[in-house]
N, C-alpha and C positions, 0 to 999 in steps of 0.2 A: 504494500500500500504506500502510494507518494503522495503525499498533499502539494495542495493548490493554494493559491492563496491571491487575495483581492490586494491593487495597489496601497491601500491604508494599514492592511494586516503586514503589508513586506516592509514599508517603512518603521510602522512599531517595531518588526522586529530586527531590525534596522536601528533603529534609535537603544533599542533593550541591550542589544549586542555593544555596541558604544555607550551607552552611558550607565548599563549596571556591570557589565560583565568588563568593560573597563579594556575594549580592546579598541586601538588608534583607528581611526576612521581611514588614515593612510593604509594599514594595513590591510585592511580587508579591500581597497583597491587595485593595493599592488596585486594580491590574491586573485583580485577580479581579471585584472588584465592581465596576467601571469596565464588565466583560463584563455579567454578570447587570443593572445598570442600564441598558442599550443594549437588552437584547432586553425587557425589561420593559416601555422608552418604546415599542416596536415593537407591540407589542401593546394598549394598555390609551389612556384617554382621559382628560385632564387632571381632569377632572372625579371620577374614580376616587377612592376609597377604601383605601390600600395597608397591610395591617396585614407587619409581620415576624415572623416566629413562631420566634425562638431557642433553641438550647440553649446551654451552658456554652463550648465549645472552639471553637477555631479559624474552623468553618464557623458558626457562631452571627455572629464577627465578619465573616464577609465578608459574612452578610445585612445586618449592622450597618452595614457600610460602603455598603454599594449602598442602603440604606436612607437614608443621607445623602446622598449624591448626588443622587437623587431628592428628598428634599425640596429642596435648593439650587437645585432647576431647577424649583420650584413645586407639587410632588407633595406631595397629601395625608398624610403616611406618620408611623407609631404605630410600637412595639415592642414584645412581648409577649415577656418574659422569663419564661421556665420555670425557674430556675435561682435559687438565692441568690447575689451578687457573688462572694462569697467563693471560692464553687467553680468562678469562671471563672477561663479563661485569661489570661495575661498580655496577650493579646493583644487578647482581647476586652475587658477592662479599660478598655486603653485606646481601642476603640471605642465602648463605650459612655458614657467618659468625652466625648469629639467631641461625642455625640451628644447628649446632654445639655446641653453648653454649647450648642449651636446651638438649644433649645429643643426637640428632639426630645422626643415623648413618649414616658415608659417607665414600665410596671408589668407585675405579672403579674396584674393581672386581668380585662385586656380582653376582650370576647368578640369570640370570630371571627366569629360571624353580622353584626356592624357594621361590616363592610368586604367589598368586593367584588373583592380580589385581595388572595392570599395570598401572600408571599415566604417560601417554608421552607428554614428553615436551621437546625432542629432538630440534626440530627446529620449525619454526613458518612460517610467511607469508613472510619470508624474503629469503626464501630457493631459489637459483637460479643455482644451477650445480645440478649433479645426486650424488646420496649417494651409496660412495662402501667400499670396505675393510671391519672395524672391525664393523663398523656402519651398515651396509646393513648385515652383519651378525647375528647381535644382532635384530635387525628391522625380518626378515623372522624367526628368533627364536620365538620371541615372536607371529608371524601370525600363527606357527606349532603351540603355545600351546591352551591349553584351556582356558589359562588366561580373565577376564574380563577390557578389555581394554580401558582408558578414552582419548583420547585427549584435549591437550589446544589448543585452538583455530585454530588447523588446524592439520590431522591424519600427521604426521611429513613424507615429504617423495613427498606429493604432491605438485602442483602447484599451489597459491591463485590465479592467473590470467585465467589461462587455465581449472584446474581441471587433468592435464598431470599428471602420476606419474613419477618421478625422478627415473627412476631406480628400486627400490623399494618403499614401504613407508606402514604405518604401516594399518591394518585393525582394527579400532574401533570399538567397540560395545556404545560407545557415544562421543562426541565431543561439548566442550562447548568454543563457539566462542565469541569474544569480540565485543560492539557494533552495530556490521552490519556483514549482511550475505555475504561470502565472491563469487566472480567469481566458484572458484574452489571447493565451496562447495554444489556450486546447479548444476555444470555443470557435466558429464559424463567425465571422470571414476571417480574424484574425490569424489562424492557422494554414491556410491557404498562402498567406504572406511570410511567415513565417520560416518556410524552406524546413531543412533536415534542423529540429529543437536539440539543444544538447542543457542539460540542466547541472550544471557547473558548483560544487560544495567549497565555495570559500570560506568557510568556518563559523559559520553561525552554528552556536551553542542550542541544543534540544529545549535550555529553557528558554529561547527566543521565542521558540518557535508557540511551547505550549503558556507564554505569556498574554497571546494572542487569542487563542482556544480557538484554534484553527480546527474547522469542520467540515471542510469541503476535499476531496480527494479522488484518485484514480487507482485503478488497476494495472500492476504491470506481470508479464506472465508469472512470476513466482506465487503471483497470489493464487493461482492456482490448486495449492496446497490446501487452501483452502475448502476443497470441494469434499465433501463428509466423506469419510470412512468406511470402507464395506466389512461388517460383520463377519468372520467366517463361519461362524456358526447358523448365519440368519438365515432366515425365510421369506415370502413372499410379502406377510403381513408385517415382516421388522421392518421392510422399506417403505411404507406407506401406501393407503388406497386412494386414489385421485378419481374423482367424477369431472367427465369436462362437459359440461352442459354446452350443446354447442351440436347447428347447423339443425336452418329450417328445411322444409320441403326441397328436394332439392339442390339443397345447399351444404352438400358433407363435407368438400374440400376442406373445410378450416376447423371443422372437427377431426379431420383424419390428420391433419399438421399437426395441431396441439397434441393429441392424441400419443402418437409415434414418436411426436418430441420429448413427450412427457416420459415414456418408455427408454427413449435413447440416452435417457437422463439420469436413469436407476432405478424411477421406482417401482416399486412390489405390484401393485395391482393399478389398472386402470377403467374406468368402465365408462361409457359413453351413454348419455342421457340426450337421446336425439328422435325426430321425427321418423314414426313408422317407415315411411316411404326410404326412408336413409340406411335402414338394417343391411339387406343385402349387398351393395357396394361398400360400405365401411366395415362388414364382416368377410367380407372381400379380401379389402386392400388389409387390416391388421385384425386378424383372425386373434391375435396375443389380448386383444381390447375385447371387454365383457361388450354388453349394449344392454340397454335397455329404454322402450320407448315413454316419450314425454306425454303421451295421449291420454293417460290415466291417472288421478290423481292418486292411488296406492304405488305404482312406479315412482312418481315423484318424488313423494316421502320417503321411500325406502329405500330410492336411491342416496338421498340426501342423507339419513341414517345411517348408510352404510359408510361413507365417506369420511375420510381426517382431511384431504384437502379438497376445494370445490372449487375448481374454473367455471366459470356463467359469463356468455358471450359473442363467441366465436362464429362469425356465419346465421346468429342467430334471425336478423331483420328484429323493424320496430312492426313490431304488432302486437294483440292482446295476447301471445301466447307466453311474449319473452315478459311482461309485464306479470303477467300470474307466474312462470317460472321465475324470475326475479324476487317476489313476497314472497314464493314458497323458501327460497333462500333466507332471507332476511329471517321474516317471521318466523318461521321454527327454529329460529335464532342458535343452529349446530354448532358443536364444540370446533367441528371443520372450521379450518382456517381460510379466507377466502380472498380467489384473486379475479377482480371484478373488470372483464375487458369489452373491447368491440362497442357491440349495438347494448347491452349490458349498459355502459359506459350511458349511451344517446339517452337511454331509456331513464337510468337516474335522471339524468338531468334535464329531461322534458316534466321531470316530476320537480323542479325546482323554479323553473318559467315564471314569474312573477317579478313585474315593476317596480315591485316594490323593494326588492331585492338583494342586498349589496352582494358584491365581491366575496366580502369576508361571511356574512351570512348566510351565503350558497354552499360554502367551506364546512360552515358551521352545523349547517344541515345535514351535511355527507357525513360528517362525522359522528352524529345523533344516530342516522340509519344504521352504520354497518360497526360490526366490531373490530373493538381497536386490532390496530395489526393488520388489518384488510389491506389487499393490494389490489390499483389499480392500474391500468395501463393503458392511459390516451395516449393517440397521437394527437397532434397539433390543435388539427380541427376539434376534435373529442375533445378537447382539454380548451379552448375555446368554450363548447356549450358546455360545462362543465361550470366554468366560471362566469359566465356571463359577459365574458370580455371578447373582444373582435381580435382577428387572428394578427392586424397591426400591432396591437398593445401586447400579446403573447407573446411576439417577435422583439418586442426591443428592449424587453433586457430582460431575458428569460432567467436568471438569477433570484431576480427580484419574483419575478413568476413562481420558482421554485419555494420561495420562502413566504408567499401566499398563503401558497396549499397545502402546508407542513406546520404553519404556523399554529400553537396552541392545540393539537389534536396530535394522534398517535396512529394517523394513517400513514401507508406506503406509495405513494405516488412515484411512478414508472412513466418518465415523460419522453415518449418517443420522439426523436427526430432524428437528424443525422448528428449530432450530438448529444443521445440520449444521458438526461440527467435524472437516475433518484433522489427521493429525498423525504426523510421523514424526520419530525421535531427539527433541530439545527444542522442535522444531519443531510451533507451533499454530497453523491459520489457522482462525475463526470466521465461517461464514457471514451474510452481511448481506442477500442478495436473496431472495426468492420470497415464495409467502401460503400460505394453507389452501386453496385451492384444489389446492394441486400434492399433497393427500392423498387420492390413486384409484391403483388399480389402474396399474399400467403406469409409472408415472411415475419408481422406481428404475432401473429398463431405460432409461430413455431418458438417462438420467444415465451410465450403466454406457456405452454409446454415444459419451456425448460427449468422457468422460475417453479413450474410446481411440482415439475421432479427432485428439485433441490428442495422445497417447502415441506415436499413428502417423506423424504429422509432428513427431517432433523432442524434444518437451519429456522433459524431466525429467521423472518420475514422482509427485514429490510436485506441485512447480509444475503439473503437468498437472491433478491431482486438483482440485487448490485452482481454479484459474479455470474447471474444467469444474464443479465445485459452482456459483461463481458464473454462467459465463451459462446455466447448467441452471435458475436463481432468478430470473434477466432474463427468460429466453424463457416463463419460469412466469408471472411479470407483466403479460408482455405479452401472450399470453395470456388471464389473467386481464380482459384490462379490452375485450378484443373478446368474451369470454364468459359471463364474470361467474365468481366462487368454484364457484358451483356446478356449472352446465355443464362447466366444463373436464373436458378429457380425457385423458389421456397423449400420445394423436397429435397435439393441439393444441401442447404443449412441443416437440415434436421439428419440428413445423411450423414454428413461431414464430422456431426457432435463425437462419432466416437475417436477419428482424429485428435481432438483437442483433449479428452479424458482417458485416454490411454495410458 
């Protein structure tokens, strides 16, 4: 597990590291650029042309510094200050004074096109208006050329909170970030600009970090470890029984995804609660899946009875049946644990439609209904009627979105997109695996599967969401690279799962 961290949390810890822990602001500089000069030499050829392209503050002097370094070790390298002395940092002051004495060249009027690797260190995670004028000029120069472009700790131009670009901001081919990975560097569009991320430990102390009560975080594959235990002793019933309520007339495909996902995931028993007409193809395609039809209300119950985990959703459509399956969930209020997706999703929240309404009181209601621990799994739109908000205000700063629906309540919210984020209570995990490839039909369902074959053996519900996001974006990868972006297909993800748990 690697945390994330918003530009106000990196400065406290930032500021904690300096002024409790008593270590020189110089140092951890020199640190900083000691990193950006190491992945620089790793890339680039002595013979190279290295311009620095600065701003005024802090991040201007760490280019400064990696900029000396580099020459001391025979590296071409110039500095293109954007800035009047005056209006720099105390800090960069004295890097550019270093740099200077060493013979370092410095003005602001060098052009970028006369150098073939650009070190930018224009601005840093402190950026907060848009960049225009002679700046945003110089920035879209350097995106036209061929140049091989480094960033310090943030492509100068974006947003560390959001991932938003200001206007412009610069396109990296690497960026080597201080610390901790930032909001806006795993989040969309920010990431796109970003280039190959490299997350660089120049010594910030553990109690920096938990000074902060840093809560937001990612997946990287050792967390894998994490995926429960198999028994050698166990049985069918040690791994859990999963009911996937899911697929009307017609409509199996997204029951037989969750289904098979749910199975390719571990657990013990699975039984399908779906429309007569649907029995014989889905006893078909996974013969290993019970069935049993939603037509009758002793099915219903008894399916529900039987169940420790319960998916409600999948293929279902909005109509009176998903509405009475939906109460029969709620209402007979099961010890099952429950993970609430799809039309499921539509269905609550046409039960919440009123003007009168807030935000938070839509929130507020969800969490009245279902019991704590419940997992739910919009995507975009879904999570739009959900809240009542239009899919503008969902999009621009989905952070903030995340700490909506988490707020004061003890639900599991599963927020699909190409940057699927959970989140429950203060709790944020941002996903790091998958491509565009995993956007077809079918591919939530088999997600909606895997978190509840993890649910079924064992885990916690939030934990469960979060690692079944990530290997639902490994098996998407992998996947991806025996089929290519385009081919894939939903069945290929749920194929692929035992790839990644092997």
């Amino acid at each position: 597990m690697k945390y994330i961290v918003d530009s106000d949390k990196m400065k406290n810890i930032d500021k904690y590291t300096m002024e409790v822990i008593k270590v020189p602001p110089l140092v951890l500089m020199e640190r900083a650029a000691m990193e950006v000069a190491y992945k620089v030499k790793q890339a680039i050829n002595k013979e190279d042309r290295i311009l620095v392209v600065c701003g005024p503050g802090n991040n201007g002097a760490d280019g400064v510094a990696a900029g000396r370094i580099l020459f001391l070790q025979g590296y071409q390298v110039a500095i293109l200050l954007l800035f009047e002395r005056e209006k720099c940092s105390e800090q960069m002051k004295v890097q550019l004074t270093i740099a200077e004495n060493l013979g370092i060249s410095i003005d602001n009027s060098k052009k970028t096109y006369e150098y073939n690797i650009i070190i930018d260190a224009l601005f840093g995670i402190g950026l907060s208006k848009p960049i225009e004028g002679r700046l945003a000029k110089i920035i879209n120069e350097i995106n036209e050329s061929n140049q091989k472009v480094f960033s310090v700790d943030i492509p100068s131009g974006i947003s560390a909170d959001t991932g938003k670009v200001m206007n412009v901001a610069i396109k990296a081919d690497y960026t080597i970030t201080f610390g901790y990975m930032k909001h806006g560097l795993i989040l969309y569009p920010g990431l796109e600009f970003a280039g190959e991320i490299n997350v660089a430990d120049i010594g910030f102390p553990k109690e920096a970090l938990q000074s902060v009560k840093a809560d937001t975080f990612y997946y990287t594959i050792e967390d894998l470890s994490l995926i429960p235990k198999r028994k050698r002793n166990g049985h069918k019933g040690t791994f859990g029984k999963v009911l996937v309520i899911a697929g009307s007339e017609g409509m199996s495909g997204a029951a037989y995804l969750s289904a098979k996902a749910c199975l390719k995931m571990g657990a013990g028993m699975v039984k399908i609660l779906s429309s007569q007409m649907n029995r014989e193809i889905l006893q078909t395609l996974l013969p290993e899946a019970l069935f049993a039809s939603y037509d009758t209300d002793k099915s219903i119950s008894s399916s529900i009875s039987w169940a420790d985990v319960i998916v409600i959703g999948p293929g279902l459509g909005l109509s009176e049946k998903t509405e009475e399956l939906l109460n029969a969930v709620i209402n007979l209020k099961p010890k099952a644990r429950l993970i609430i997706d799809a039309d499921a999703i539509n269905t609550l929240a046409a039960r919440l439609d009123n003007d009168d309404e807030t935000t938070v009181s839509r929130m507020e209601l969800i969490a009245d209904l279902l019991p704590t621990n419940s997992i739910l799994t919009p995507h975009p739109m879904e999570l739009s009627r959900l809240m009542g908000l239009s899919m503008a205000d969902i999009q621009k700063n989905i952070i903030d979105i995340a700490n909506q629906c988490s707020y004061n309540n003890e639900l599991v919210y599963v927020m699909k997109d190409t940057r699927t984020i959970v989140t429950k209570s203060a709790q944020k995990y941002i996903n790091s695996s998958g491509n565009n490839g995993m956007a077809t039909a079918g591919s939530g369902d088999v997600l909606t599967g895997i978190i509840a074959g993890l649910v079924a053996q064992g885990m916690e519900a939030f934990e469960a969401s979060c690692l079944g996001v990530y290997i639902h974006g490994l098996a998407g990868d992998v996947a991806k690279d025996k089929m290519s972006e385009y081919s894939l297909m939903a069945i290929d993800i749920a194929d692929a799962i035992h790839d990644i748990i092997c």
